[in-house]
N, C-alpha and C positions, 0 to 999 in steps of 0.2 A: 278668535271668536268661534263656538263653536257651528256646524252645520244642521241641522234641522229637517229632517226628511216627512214629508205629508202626502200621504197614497189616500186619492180622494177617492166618492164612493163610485165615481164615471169610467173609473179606472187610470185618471191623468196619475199622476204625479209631479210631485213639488220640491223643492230645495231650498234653503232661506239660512241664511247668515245671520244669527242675532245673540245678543248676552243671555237672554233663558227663553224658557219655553213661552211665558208672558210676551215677549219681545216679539217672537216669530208668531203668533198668533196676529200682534197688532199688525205685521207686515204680510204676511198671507192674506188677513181681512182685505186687501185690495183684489184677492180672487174671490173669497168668499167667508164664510165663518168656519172657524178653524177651535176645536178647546186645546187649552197643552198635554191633554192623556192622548190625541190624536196623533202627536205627532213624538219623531222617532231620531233617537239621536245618530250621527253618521261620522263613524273616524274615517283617516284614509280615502277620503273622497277627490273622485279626479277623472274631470270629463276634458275631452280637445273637441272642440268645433270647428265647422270648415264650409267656407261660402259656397253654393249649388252654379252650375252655371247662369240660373235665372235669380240669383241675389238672393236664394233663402239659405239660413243657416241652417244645418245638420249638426248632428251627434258623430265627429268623425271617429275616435277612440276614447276607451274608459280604462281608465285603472281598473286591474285586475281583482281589490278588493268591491269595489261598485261597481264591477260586473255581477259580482258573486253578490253582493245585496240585492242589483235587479231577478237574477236568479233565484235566490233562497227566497228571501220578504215579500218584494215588493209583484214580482211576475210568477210565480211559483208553479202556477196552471203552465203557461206556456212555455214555460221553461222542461217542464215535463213533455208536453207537448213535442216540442223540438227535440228532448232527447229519445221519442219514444219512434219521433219522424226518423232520426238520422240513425236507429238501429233498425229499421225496417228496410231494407236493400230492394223490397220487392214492390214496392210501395211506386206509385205511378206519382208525376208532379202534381195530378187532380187531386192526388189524394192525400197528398203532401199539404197542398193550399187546402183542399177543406180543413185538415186537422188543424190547419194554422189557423185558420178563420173562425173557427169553434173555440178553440180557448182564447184568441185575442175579445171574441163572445162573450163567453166565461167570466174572464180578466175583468172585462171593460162591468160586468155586475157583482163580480163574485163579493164586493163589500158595499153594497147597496143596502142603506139602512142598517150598516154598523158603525159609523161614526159616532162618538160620545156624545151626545148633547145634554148641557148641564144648563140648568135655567140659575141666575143669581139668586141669592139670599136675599140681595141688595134690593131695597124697593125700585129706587131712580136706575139703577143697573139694569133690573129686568124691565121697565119700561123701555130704555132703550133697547133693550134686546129684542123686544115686540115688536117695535115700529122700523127698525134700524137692522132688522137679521144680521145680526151679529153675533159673536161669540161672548160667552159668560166674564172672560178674561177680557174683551178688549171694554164691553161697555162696564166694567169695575173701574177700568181705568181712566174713560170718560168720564163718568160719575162722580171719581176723586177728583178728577183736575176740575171738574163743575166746584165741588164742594168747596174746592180750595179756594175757587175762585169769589166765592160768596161770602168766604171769611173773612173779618178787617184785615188787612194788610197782603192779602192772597194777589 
């Protein structure tokens, strides 16, 4: 099945396992509304996690192609950032953590108000989209299981 990568506009990021881009939209909608042009398809994907002393899980190792996707796509500010840190030899830790702190800054806006937002076609769709913030794709699909549901034998 494939993976599904969603860089939202807070700067979080997201990963979702599903048959198409409709699929992961429905499953995302439990963070928030998602359309399927938002989101980014991901070969090669491969994280290792590892319990903290105090019970939280971390990000302990990444496959070296979803490094280079946190890199190139998804973190691109700070990843410059850090390469621009770690060729400055003269560069004090203050000044190491400001530049860190300015593009995790950066990062956390740099797609603030570019997420796709598509309103349905669908009359009962985009109601539901009004009341229901959701995405164009999940309330289509609510709408059709409504419909189906109102049909003799549905």
């Amino acid at each position: 099945m494939p993976v599904y990568m969603c860089r939202w506009e807070n700067g979080e990021v997201s990963f979702v396992s599903a048959k198409s881009r409709k699929d992961a939209c429905l499953l995302l909608d439990e963070f928030a509304e998602v359309e399927p042009d938002d989101l980014h398809p991901v070969s090669d994907f491969m994280l290792s996690f590892k319990l903290t002393d105090d019970g939280a899980l971390e990000v302990s190792e990444m496959g070296e192609d979803t490094q280079e996707l946190f890199n190139q796509t998804i973190y691109p500010v700070l990843f410059q950032a850090k390469m621009k840190v770690d060729s400055a030899s003269e560069a004090t830790p203050q000044v190491k953590r400001r530049i860190g702190r300015e593009a995790v800054r950066e990062e956390n806006s740099r797609l603030e108000g570019k997420m796709k937002r598509c309103l349905s076609r669908d009359p009962a769709a985009r109601t539901l989209q009004e009341c229901m913030h959701m995405s164009a794709a999940v309330a289509e699909r609510f709408a059709k299981i409504a419909r189906a549901r109102r049909e003799p034998g549905g």
